[in-house]
VOROGU-604682 format. One record per residue (C-alpha): residue number from 1; residue in three letters; x, y, z. Coordinates in pm, 1 decimal. Layout:
NUM ALA X Y Z
...
***
This chain:
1 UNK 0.0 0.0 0.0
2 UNK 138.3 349.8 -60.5
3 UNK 111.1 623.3 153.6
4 UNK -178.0 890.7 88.8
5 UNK 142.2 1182.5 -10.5
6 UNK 283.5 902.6 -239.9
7 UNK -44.7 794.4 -411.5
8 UNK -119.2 1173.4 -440.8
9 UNK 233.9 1176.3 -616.8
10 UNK 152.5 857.1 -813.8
11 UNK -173.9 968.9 -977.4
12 UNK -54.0 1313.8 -1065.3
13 UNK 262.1 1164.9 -1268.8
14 UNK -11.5 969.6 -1429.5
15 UNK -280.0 1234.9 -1503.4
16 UNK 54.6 1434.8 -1637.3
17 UNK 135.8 1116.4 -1868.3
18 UNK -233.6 1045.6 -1985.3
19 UNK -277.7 1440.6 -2092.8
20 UNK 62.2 1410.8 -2273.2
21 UNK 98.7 1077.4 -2432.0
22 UNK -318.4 991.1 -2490.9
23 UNK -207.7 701.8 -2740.8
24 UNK 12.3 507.4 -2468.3
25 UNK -308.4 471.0 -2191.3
26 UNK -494.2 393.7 -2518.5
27 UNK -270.8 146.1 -2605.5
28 UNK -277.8 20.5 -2219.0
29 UNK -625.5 22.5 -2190.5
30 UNK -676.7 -208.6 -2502.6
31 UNK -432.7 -481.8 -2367.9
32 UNK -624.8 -497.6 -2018.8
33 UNK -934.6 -557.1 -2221.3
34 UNK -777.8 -824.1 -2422.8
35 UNK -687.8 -1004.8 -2137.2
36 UNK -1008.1 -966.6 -1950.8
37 UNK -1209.0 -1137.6 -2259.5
38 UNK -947.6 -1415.9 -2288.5
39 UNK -1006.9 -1496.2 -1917.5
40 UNK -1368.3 -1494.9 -1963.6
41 UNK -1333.2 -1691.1 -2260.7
42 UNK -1133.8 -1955.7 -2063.2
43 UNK -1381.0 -1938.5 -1772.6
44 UNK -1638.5 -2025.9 -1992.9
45 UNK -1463.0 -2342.2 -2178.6
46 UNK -1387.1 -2463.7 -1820.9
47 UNK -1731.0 -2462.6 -1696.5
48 UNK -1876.9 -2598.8 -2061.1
49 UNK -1604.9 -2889.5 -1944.0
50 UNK -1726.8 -2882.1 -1574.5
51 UNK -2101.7 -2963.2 -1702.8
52 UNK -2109.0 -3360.9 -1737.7
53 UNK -1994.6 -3354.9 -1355.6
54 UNK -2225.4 -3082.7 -1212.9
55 UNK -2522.9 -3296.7 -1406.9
56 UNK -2394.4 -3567.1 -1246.1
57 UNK -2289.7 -3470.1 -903.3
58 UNK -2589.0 -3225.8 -844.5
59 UNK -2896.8 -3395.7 -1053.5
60 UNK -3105.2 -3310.0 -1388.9
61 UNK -3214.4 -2988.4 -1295.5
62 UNK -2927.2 -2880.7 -1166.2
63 UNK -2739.7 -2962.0 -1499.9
64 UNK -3055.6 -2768.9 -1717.2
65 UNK -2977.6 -2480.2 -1519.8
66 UNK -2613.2 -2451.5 -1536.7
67 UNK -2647.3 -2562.9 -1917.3
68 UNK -2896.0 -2285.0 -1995.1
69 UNK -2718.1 -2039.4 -1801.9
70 UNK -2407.1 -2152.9 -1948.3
71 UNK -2547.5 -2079.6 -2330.4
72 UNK -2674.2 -1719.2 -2265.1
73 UNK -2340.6 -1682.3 -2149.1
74 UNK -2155.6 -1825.2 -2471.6
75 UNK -2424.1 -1601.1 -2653.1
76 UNK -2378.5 -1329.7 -2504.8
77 UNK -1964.0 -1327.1 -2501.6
78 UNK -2034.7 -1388.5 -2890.4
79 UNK -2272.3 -1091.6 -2930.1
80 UNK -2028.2 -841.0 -2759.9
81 UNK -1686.9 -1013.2 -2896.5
82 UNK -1541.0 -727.6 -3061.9
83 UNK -1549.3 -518.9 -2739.9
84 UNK -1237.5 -768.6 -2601.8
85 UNK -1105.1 -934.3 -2863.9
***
């Protein structure tokens, strides 16, 4: 944790760099949302994988569920793709 006089410090140096180099944080900003959509994307094939056992383990109903839930999820990361990938 940094003190409150060096956070103060650390977010003017980067207000300063943002309001001179725009393109960098821009640049930044893209990568983090990369990565966030290929860890969703992973999420999502490990619970499609985890689906036999839940069925299994935690009944019918319990497997519907998760299925359904799991598809409007796979739908939805499809619909909105090109805002991470």
């Amino acid at each position: 944790m940094l003190s409150k006089e060096d956070q103060r410090r650390f977010e003017q140096i980067t207000r300063n760099l943002r309001e001179s180099d725009p393109a960098f944080f821009a640049r930044l900003d893209n990568r983090s949302r990369m990565r966030r959509g290929r860890l969703l994307l992973l999420m999502t094939i490990v619970l499609w994988a985890a689906l036999p056992a839940t069925t299994v383990l935690a009944g019918r109903l319990a497997g519907a569920v998760y299925a359904v839930l799991l598809v409007v999820n796979t739908a939805l990361m499809w619909r909105y793709r090109h805002r991470w990938v």
